[in-house]
TIGU-275219 format. One record per residue (C-alpha): residue number from 1; x, y, z; residue in one letter. Coordinates in Angstrom, 3 decimals, padded with zeros to 6 digits, always signed. Layout:
N
SITE   num         c1         c2         c3   residuo
SITE   NUM          X          Y          Z         A
...
// end
This chain:
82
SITE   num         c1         c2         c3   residuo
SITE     1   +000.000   +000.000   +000.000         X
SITE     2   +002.664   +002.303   -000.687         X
SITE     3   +004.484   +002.435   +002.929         X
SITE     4   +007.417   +004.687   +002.810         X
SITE     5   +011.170   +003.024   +003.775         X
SITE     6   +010.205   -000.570   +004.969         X
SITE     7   +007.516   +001.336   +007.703         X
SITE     8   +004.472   -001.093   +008.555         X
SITE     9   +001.281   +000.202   +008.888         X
SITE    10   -000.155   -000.587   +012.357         X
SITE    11   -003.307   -002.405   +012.534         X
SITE    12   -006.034   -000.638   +015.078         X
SITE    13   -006.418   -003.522   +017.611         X
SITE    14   -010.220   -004.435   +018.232         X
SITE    15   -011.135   -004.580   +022.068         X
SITE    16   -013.406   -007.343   +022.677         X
SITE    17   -015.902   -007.756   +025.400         X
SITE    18   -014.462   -011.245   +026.925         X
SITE    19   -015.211   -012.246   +030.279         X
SITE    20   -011.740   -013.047   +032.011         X
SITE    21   -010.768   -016.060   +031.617         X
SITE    22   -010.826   -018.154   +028.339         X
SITE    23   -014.351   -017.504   +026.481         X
SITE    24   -016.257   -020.249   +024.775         X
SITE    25   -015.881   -020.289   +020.908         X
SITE    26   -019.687   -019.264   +020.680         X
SITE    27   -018.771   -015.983   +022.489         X
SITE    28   -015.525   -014.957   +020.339         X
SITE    29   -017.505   -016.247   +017.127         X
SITE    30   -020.411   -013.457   +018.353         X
SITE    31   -018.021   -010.801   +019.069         X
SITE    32   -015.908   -011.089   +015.503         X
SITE    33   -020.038   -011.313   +014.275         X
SITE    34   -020.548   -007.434   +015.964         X
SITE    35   -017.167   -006.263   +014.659         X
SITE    36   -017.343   -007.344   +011.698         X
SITE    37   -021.414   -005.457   +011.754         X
SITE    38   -020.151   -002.052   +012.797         X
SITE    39   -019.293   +000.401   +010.235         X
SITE    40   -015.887   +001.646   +010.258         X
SITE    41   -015.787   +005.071   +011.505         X
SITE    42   -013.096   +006.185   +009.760         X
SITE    43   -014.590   +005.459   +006.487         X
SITE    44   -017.839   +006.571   +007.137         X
SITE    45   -016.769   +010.173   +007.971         X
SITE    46   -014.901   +010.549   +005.005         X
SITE    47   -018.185   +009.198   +003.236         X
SITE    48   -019.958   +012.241   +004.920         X
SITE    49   -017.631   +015.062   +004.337         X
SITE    50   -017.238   +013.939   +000.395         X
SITE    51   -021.422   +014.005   +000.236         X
SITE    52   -021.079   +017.742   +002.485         X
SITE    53   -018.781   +018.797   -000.614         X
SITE    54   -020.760   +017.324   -003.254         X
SITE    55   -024.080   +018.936   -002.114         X
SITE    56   -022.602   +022.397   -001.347         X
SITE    57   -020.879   +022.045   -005.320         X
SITE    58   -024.461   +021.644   -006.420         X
SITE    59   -026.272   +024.420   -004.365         X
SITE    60   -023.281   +026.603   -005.838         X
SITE    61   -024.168   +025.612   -009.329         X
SITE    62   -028.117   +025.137   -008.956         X
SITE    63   -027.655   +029.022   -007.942         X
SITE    64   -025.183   +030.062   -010.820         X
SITE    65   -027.742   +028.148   -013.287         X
SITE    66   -030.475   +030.311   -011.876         X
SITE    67   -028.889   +033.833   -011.918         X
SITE    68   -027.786   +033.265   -015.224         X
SITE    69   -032.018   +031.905   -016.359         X
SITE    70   -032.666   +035.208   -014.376         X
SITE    71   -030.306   +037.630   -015.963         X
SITE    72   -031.650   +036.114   -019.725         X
SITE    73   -035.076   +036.489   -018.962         X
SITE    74   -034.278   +040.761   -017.500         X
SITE    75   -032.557   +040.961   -020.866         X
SITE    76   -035.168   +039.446   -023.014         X
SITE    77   -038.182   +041.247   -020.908         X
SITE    78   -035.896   +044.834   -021.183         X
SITE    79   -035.736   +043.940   -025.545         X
SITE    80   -039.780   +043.286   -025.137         X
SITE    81   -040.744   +046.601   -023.722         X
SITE    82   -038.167   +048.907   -026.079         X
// end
């Protein structure tokens, strides 16, 4: 993945919810199960900034769009009453 000079990227270690001791394999197979079900955070906020950016691009271009109808209409409305 493109690591720079030999550096390994460290994996964020999951904290489980084991009792102490040893837990049964139906315990560690339902903890992996609500791991592996929760969205990754890290993703999901870039997912929500990108779709921030993307609707303020379209309110700036939905408004550019409409000053320029408006200004076309003034003209043709100012060439109607000469």
């Amino acid at each position: 993945m493109g690591n720079k000079a030999g550096r390994r990227r460290r994996r964020r270690t999951r904290r489980f919810n084991f009792q102490a001791g040893k837990p049964s394999a139906s315990k560690q197979q339902s903890c992996w199960k609500e791991a592996a079900a929760a969205p990754p955070q890290g993703r999901l906020k870039r997912m929500e900034t990108e779709l921030a950016k993307m609707k303020a691009e379209m309110r700036d271009s939905a408004e550019s769009l409409m000053a320029g109808h408006k200004q076309r209409l003034l003209d043709l409305l100012e060439g109607y009453n000469r």
